[in-house]
Structures are given as structure tokens and as C-alpha cells.
C-alpha positions as CSV (number, residue, x, y, z in Angstrom):
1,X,-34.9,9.1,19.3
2,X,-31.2,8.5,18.1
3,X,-29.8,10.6,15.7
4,X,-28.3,8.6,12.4
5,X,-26.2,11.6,11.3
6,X,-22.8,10.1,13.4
7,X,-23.6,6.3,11.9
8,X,-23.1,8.4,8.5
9,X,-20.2,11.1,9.0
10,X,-18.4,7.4,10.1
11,X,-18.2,6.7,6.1
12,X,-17.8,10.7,5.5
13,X,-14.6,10.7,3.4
14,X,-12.0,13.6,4.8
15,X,-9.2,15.1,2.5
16,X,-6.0,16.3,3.1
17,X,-5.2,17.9,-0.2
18,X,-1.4,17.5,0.6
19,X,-1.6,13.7,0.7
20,X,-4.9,12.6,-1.0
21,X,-3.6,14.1,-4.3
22,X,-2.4,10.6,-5.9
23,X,-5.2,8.7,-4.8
24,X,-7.7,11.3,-6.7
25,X,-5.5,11.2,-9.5
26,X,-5.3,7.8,-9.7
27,X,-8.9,7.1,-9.2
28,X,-9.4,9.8,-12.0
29,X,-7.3,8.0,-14.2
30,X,-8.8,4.4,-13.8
31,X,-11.8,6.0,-14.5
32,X,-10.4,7.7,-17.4
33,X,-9.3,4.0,-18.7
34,X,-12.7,2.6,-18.5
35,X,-13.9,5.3,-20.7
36,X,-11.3,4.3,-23.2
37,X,-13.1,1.3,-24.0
38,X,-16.0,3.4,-25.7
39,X,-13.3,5.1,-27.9
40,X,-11.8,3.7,-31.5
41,X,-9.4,0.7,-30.8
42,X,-9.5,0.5,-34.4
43,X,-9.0,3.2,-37.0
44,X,-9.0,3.4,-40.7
45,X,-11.2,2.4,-43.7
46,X,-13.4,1.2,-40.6
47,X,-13.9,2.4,-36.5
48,X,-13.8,-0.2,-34.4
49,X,-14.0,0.5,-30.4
50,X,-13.2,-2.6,-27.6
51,X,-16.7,-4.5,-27.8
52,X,-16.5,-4.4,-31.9
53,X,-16.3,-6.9,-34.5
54,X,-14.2,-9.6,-33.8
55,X,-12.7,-7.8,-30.4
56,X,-13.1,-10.5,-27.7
57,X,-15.1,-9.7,-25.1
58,X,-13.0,-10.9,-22.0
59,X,-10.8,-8.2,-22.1
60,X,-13.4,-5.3,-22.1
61,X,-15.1,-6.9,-19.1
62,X,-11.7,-7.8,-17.3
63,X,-10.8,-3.8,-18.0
64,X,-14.6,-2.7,-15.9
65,X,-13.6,-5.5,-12.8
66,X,-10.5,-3.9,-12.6
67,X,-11.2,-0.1,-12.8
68,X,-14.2,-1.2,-9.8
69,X,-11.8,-2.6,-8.0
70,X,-9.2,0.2,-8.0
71,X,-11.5,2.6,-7.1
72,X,-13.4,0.5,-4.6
73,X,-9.7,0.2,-2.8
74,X,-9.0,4.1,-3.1
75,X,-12.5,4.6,-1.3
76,X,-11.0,2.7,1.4
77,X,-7.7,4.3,2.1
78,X,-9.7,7.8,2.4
79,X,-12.0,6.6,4.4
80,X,-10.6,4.0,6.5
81,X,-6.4,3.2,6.2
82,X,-4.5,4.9,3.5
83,X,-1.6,3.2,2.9
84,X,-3.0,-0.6,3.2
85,X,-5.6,-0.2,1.1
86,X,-3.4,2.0,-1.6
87,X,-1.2,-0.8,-1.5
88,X,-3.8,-3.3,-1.9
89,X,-5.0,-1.0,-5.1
90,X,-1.9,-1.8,-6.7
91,X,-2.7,-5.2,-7.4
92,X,-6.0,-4.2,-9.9
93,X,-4.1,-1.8,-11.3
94,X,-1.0,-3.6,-12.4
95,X,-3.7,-6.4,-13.6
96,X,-5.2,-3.3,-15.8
97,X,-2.1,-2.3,-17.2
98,X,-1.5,-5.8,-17.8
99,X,-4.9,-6.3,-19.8
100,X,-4.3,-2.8,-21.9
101,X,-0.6,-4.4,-22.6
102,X,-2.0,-7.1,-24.2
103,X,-4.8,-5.8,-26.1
104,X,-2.5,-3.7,-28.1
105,X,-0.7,-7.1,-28.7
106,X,-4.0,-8.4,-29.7
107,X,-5.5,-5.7,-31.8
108,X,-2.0,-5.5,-33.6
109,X,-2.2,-8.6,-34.8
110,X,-6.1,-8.6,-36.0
111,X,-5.2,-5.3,-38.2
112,X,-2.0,-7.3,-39.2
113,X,-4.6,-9.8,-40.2
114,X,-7.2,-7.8,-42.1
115,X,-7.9,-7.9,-46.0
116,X,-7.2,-5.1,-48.6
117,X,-9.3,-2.6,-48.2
118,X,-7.5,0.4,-46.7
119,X,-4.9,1.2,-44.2
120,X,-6.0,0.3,-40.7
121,X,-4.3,1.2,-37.2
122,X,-4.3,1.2,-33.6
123,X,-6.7,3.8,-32.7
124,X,-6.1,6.8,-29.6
125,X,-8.3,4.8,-27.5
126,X,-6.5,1.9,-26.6
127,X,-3.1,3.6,-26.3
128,X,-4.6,6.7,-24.1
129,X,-6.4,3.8,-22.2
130,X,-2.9,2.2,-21.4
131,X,-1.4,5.4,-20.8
132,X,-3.8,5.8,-18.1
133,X,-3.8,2.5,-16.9
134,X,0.2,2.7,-16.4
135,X,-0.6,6.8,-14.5
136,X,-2.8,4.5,-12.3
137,X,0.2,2.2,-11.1
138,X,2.5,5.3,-11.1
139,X,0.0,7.4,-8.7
140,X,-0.7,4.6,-6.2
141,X,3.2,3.5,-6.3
142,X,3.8,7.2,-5.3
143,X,1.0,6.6,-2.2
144,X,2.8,5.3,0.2
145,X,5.9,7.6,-0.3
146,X,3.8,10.5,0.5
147,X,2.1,9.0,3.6
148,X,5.5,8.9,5.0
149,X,5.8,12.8,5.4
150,X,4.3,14.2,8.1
151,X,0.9,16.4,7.5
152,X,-1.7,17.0,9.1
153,X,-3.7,14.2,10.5
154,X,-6.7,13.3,9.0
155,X,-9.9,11.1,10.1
156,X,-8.2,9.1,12.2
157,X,-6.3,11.4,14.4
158,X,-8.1,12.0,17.8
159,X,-8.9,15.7,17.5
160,X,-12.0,15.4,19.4
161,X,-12.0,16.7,23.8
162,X,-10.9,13.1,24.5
163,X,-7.5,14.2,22.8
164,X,-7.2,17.1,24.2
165,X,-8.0,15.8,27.8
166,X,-5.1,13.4,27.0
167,X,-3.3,16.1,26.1
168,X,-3.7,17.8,28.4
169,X,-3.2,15.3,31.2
170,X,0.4,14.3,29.9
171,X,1.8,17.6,30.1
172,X,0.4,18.0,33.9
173,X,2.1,14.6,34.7
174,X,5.4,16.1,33.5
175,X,4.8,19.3,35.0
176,X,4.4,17.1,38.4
177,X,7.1,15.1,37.8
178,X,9.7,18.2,37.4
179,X,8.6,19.8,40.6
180,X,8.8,16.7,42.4
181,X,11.1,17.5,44.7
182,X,10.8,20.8,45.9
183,X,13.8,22.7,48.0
184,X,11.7,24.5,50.1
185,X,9.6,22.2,53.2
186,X,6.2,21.7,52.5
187,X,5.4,21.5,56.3
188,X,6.9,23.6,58.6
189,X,8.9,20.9,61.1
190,X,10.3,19.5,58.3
191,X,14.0,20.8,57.7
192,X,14.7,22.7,54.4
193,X,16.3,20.4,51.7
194,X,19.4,21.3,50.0
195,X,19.9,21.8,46.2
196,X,20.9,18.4,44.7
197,X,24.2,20.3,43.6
198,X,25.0,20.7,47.3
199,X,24.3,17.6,48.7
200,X,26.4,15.6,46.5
């Protein structure tokens, strides 16, 4: 009977806190952006948040695609090819920041637009939802950068026997290969050979 732990430690996400940092940060902050939507867009004489009165709905549901889609792609990178995938990330996330960008455009002009009745502003959730929005293009811009440095190598580094058999074999070939020619005669009618200094 197989065992079906090794088909499931193939998905197992591994961290290198030294270069996993942004993406965690960045997937926190996506996150934190989706959760914006449930906070006031709208404050004053009345609270509005993004699926309120008279808030179009495309813009909500184009902010949820997104967020899924960012943190779908940071999944990826940990668990499969970091930088490809962070790069691909970067794409949702500048369409997110986008969205949040013009929302605040939008819900300007619909408070611009309201009757009397009281003062009415842009509430703390849309502007902390594009503040996290533009940390999500600012951590997975910084991705790449930190992939560069060398660190210790994660999921897909052989660190298993096979690598050290590798290893282990290179540094024998070299070992061979310096000691090649030795200056003493491995048999004993064969005449001893001169240092290479002395016979050029």
C-alpha cells in the first residue's frame, strides 16, 4: 500500500523568512484590501460601505477577482517558482490599485452630487483599501530584487542524498584530476618521471 504523505509534502509550502517576507506581506495586504470593502466608503450624515446605495457593484466584485488572484499567484511562487509567479502577481495587483484609484474618483463625485442634508466624505475604508492596494504592488515590485541575493535555498534546492552523492562525486573527480600525473612510477619498470618544472 503506497503512502500519500510524499504526493502531499509536494504542495507543502517551505519559508525562507529572509526572502518570503514580501510575499507574506503582500498577500497580507491584498487580503487587508478585500476587507476594506466591508468598511465606510462613505461617511457623514449617512455610512455607506462599497456594496451601498447607489455604489456600483462592478467595482466591489472586480476588487474580490483581484485580491484571489494575487494571492492565488503568491501561493505559487512559494510553492513552485518565486520570481515568475511574483512577477505574474504584479499584474492583479496593479489592476487592484487601479480599481481603488478610481473608486475614490467615483465616490468623490457621488458625495459631490448628494443633496443638503449634512457634510458627507470619503470614508477610512476606501483610502486604507488603496493604501493597501498600492503596499501590494510595492511588496511584489520589491520580490524579485530580494530573490537576487543569495540565501539559503529553499524547496527546490536538491538537499536530499542524490545531492550530496553529486556532491560528493564532483569533488572526487577533481581530486583525481589533480593527482593525475604522479612523479613517482606506479609500476616498478617504469622510469621515475621528472617534476614538470624540470622537464621543461
Amino acid at each position: 500500500m503506497t503512502n500519500p504523505s510524499p504526493s502531499r509534502s509536494r504542495f507543502s509550502v517551505r519559508l525562507n523568512a529572509a526572502r518570503d517576507w514580501p510575499l507574506l506581506a503582500a498577500a497580507a495586504t491584498a487580503l487587508l484590501s478585500f476587507i476594506m470593502l466591508f468598511v465606510p466608503w462613505v461617511s457623514g450624515f449617512v455610512t455607506l460601505n462599497a456594496f451601498g446605495t447607489n455604489m456600483q457593484i462592478t467595482g466591489p466584485a472586480l476588487i474580490i477577482v483581484m485580491v484571489l488572484a494575487v494571492i492565488l499567484l503568491i501561493y505559487c511562487a512559494l510553492v513552485v517558482d518565486r520570481p515568475r509567479y511574483a512577477t505574474f502577481a504584479l499584474i492583479p495587483a496593479a489592476c487592484l490599485l487601479t480599481i481603488y484609484i478610481i473608486k475614490i474618483g467615483d465616490v468623490s463625485d457621488l458625495i459631490d452630487q448628494s443633496g443638503p442634508g449634512g457634510a458627507l466624505s470619503v470614508g477610512v475604508g476606501l483610502w486604507l483599501g488603496f493604501v493597501f492596494a498600492l503596499a501590494t504592488v510595492c511588496f511584489l515590485a520589491l520580490t524579485p530584487i530580494l530573490d537576487r541575493v543569495p540565501s539559503e535555498g529553499r524547496g527546490r534546492a536538491h538537499t536530499g542524498p542524490e545531492a550530496a552523492g553529486t556532491s560528493s562525486g564532483a569533488a572526487g573527480f577533481q581530486s583525481e584530476v589533480g593527482t593525475e600525473e604522479p612523479r613517482t612510477p606506479k609500476y616498478p619498470w617504469e622510469p621515475p618521471k621528472a617534476p614538470p618544472s624540470q622537464s621543461a
